[in-house]
N, C-alpha and C positions, 0 to 999 in steps of 0.2 A: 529537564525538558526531553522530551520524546522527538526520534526525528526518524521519521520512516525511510527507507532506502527500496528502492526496486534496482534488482541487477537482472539490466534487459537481457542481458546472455542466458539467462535461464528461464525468462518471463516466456510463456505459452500464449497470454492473450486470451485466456478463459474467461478475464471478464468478474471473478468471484471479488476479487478486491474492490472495484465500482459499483457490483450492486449490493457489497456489504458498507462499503462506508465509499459514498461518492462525497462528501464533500472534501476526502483526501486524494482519492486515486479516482483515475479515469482513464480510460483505453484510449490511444491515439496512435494510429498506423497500427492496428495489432497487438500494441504491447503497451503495460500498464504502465503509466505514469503517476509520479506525484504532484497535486496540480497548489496545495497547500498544506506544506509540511507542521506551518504553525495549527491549523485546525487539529491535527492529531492531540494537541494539551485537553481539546474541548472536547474532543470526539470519542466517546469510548469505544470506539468500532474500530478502529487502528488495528491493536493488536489478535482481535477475532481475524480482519481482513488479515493478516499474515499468518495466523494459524489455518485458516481455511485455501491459503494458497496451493497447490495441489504439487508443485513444484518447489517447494519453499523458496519463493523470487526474492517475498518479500522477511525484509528485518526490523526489529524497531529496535534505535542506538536508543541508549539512555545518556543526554549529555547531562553534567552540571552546571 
């Protein structure tokens, strides 16, 4: 299982994670959130959205 993390301490708020995969991540007050962590198993866009992060906020854990 994939579970995406944002560490707001480094998040910028650029917004690239929301409009690569919003059915996982979404801006709120400026800084990206994850709004459904389970969608990243469906979503191929997960780990694009955290290579295109310009800040690396974002991680995707690999659980078992």
């Amino acid at each position: 299982m994939m579970k995406p993390v944002v560490d707001e301490e480094l998040c910028i708020g650029c917004g690239n994670c929301a409009e690569i995969c919003p059915m996982v991540f979404q801006l709120v007050d400026e800084k990206s959130k994850v709004i459904d962590e389970e969608a990243c198993e469906f979503a191929d866009c997960c780990e694009a959205a955290a290579e295109n992060c310009p800040v690396e906020a974002i991680t995707i854990e690999h659980e078992s």
